[in-house]
C-alpha positions in Angstrom: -7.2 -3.2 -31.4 -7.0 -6.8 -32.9 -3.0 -6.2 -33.6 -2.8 -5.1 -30.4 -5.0 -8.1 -28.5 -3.4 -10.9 -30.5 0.3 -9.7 -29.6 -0.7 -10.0 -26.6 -0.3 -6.4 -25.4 -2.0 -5.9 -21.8 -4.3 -3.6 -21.4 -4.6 -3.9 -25.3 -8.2 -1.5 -25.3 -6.8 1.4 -23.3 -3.5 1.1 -25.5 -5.7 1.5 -28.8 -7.6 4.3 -27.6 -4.3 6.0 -26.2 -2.5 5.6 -29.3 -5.7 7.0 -31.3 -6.1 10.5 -29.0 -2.7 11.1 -29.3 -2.5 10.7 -32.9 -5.4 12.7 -33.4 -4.6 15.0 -30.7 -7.8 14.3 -29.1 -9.7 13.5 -25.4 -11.5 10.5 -25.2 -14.6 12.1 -25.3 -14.0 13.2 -28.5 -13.3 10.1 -29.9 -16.7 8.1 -28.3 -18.6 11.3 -29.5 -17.5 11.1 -33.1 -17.2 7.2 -34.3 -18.1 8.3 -38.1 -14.9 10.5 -38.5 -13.3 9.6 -41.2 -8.9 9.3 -40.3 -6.5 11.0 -42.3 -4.9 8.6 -44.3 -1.0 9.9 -43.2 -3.2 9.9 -40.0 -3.8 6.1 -40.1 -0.5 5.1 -40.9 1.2 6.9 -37.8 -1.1 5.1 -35.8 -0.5 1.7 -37.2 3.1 2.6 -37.1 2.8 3.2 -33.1 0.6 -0.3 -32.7 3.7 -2.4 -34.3 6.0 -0.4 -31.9 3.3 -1.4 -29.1 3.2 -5.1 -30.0 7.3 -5.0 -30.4 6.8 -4.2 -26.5 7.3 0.1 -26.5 5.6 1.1 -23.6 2.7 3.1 -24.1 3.7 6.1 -22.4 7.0 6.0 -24.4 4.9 6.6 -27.2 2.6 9.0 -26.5 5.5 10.8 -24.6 2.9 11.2 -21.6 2.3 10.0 -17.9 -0.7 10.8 -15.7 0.6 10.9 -12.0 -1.3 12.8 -8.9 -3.5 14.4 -11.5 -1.0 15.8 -13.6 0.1 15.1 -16.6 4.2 14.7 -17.0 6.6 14.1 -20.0 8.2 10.7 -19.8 11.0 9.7 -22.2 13.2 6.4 -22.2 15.5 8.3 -20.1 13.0 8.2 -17.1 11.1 5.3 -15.5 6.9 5.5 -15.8 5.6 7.2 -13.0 3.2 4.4 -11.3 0.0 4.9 -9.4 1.8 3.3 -6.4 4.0 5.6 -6.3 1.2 8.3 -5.1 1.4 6.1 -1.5 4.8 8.5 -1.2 3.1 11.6 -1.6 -0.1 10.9 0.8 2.2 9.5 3.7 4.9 12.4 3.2 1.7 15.3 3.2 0.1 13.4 6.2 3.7 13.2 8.3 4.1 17.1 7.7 0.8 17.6 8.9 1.0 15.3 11.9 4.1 17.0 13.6 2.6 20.4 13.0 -0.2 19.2 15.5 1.9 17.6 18.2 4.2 20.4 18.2 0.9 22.2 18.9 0.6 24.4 15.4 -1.9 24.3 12.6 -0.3 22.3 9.8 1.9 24.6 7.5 -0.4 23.6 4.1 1.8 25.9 1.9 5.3 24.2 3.1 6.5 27.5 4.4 9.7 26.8 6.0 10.2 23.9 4.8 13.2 22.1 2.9 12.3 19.1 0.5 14.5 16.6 -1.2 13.6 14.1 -3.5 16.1 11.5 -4.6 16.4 10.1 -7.8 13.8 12.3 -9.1 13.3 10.9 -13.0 10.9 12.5 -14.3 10.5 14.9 -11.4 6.6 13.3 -10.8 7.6 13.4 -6.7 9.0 16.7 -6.5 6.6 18.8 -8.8 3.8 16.8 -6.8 5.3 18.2 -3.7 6.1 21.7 -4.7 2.7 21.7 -6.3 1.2 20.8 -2.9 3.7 22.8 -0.8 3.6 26.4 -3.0 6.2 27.9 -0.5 8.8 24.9 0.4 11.9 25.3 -1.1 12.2 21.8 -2.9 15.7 20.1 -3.6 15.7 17.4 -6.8 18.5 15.3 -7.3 19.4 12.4 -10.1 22.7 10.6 -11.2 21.3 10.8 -15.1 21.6 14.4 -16.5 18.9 13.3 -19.5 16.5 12.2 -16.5 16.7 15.6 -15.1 16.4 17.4 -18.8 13.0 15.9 -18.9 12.2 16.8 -14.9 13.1 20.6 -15.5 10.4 20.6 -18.8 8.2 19.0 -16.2 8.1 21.5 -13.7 8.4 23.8 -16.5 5.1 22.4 -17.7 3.4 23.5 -14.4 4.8 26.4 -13.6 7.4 25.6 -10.9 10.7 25.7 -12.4 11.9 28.6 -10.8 10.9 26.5 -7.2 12.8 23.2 -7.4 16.7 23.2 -7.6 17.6 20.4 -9.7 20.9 18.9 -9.3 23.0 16.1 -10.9 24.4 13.4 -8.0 24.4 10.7 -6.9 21.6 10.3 -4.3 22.5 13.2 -1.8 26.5 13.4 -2.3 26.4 16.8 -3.4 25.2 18.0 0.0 28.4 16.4 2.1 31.2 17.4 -0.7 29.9 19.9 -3.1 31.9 22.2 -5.1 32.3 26.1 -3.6 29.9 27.7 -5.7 26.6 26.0 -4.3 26.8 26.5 -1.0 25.0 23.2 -0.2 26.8 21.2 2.3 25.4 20.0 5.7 22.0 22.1 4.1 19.1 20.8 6.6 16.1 19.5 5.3 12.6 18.7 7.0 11.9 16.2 4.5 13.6 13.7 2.4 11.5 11.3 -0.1 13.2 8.5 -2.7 11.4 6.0 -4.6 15.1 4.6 -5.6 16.2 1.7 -7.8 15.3 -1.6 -5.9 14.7 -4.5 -8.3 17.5 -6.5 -8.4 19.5 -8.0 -11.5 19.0 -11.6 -10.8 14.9 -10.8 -10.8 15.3 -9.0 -14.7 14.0 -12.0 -16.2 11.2 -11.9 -14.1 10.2 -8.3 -15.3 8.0 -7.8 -17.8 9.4 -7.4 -21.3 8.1 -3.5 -21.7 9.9 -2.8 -18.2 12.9 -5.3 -18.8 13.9 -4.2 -22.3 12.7 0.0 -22.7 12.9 1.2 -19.2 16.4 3.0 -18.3 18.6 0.2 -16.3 19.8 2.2 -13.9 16.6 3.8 -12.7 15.3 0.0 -11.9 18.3 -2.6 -10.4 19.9 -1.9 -7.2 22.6 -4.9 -7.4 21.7 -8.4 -7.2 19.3 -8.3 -5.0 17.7 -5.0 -5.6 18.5 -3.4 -2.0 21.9 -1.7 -2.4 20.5 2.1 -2.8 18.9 1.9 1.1 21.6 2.0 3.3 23.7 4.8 1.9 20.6 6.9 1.4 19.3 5.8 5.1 22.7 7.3 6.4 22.7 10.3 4.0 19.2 10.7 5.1 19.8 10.8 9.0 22.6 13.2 8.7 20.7 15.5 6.6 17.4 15.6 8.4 16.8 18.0 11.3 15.6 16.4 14.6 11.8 15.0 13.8 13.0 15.3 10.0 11.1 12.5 8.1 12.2 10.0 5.6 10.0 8.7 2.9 11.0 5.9 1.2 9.1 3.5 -1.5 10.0 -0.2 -1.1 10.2 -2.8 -3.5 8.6 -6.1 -3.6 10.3 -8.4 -0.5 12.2 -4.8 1.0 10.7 -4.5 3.8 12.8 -6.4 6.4 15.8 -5.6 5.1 14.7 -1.6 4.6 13.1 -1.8 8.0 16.1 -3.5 9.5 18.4 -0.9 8.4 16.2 1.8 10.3 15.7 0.1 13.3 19.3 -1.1 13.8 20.5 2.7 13.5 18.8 4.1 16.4 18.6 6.9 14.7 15.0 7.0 13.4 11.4 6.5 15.5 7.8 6.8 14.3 8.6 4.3 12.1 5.3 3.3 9.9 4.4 0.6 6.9 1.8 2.4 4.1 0.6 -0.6 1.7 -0.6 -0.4 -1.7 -4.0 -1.4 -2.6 -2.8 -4.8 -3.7 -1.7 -5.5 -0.2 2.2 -5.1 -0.6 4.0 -3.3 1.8 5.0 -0.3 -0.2 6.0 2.9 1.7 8.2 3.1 4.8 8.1 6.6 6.9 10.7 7.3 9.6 11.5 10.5 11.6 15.0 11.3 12.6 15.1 11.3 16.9 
């Protein structure tokens, strides 16, 4: 834990104990309820081995090869970005705007997802789509990704949880393979109720400004959207208001600062209404919700 603190590794208690489980292969309970256990010695050199890595700035998560996210646990790799707790905003306002059109179209909300068609752009690790098809057991769910290693590690996820034969994973680039696909999968103009993205949006000229774990181990092309981190909206806005039946509803996570510009886009369409702002618990504007008129 000293290694850790004076390198100046955030969070550098819940990284030592992280790195212990997982050598150990351990819960934490474990570990508090037996503080005279005596470490393997090949043991004790893994884990001092994964502290240098920790203090050369490997992100935790790369290390232990895990991820919490809506209370499941997912594989992450350095092909995928770390799901974040944030992230979770997409799944409570997505659940709650399914739910809310059941009721003024005067039906009980459909809790399963029967009938309904899901897409989740730029899926990485697959944490939004597996949280979706875990909470919507008979939606058919659509996941997408420009990075065929990103989508290796989504398929062991939903293999992990015992969904793989309910989410279609396809290599594209955001939803192109719905307007030209090739003949064999029978995709294009496909409808879908619901679309969801938490896309690329920092932009390059911020980099510096990311912290070095983020800057220097997470895949580039999961995190910068051009310069100024907001060139992945508008195609995906217009892909999204094609694809979406009438009421559809857009999901979108935002990035620090997006809000006018994503919100501009919307409105200036004409296209979208019931447009909504979730924030995180730090304050920031961080999901956007609109539904297709």
């Amino acid at each position: 834990m000293a290694r850790l603190r004076e390198g100046s590794v955030p969070s550098h208690t819940l990284a030592a104990e992280l790195l212990l489980m997982h050598v150990l292969g351990c819960d934490r309970a474990w570990l508090y309820a037996h503080p005279e256990e005596l470490v393997d010695p090949g043991k004790a050199e893994e884990y001092f081995g994964l502290v240098a890595r920790r203090v050369g700035g490997v992100p935790t998560q790369y290390l232990t090869g895990r991820q919490e996210f809506w209370g499941l646990e997912f594989e992450v790799t350095s092909d995928v970005l770390i799901p974040r707790p944030e992230t979770e905003h997409v799944i409570e306002v997505a659940l709650a705007r399914i739910g809310q059109q059941n009721l003024r179209g005067g039906q009980r909300p459909a809790l399963d997802g029967a009938g309904l068609r899901v897409a989740d752009v730029g899926t990485g690790s697959g944490c939004l789509a597996v949280a979706l098809a875990r909470e919507l057991p008979q939606a058919q769910v659509f996941a997408t990704d420009i990075s065929p290693a990103a989508l290796a590690v989504a398929r062991r996820n939903a293999a992990r949880h015992g969904i793989a034969d309910r989410i279609h994973f396809i290599e594209c680039n955001l939803l192109d393979v719905f307007f030209d696909p090739p003949p064999a999968t029978h995709l294009s103009s496909l409808p879908f109720d619901l679309i969801v993205s938490n896309p690329p949006y920092v932009g390059r000229s911020e980099a510096e400004l990311l912290p070095r774990e983020v800057r220097e181990h997470e895949p580039a092309e999961a995190l910068f959207a051009g310069e100024r981190g907001c060139e992945i909206y508008e195609p995906l806005i217009g892909q999204a208001q094609q694809l979406l039946v009438p009421g559809g509803v857009l999901v979108l996570e935002l990035g620090y600062n997006a809000l006018e510009h994503v919100d501009g886009l919307v409105t200036a369409s004409r296209g979208w209404s019931r447009i909504s702002v979730t924030q995180d618990l730090a304050g920031i504007p961080r999901v956007l919700a609109a539904e297709r008129a």
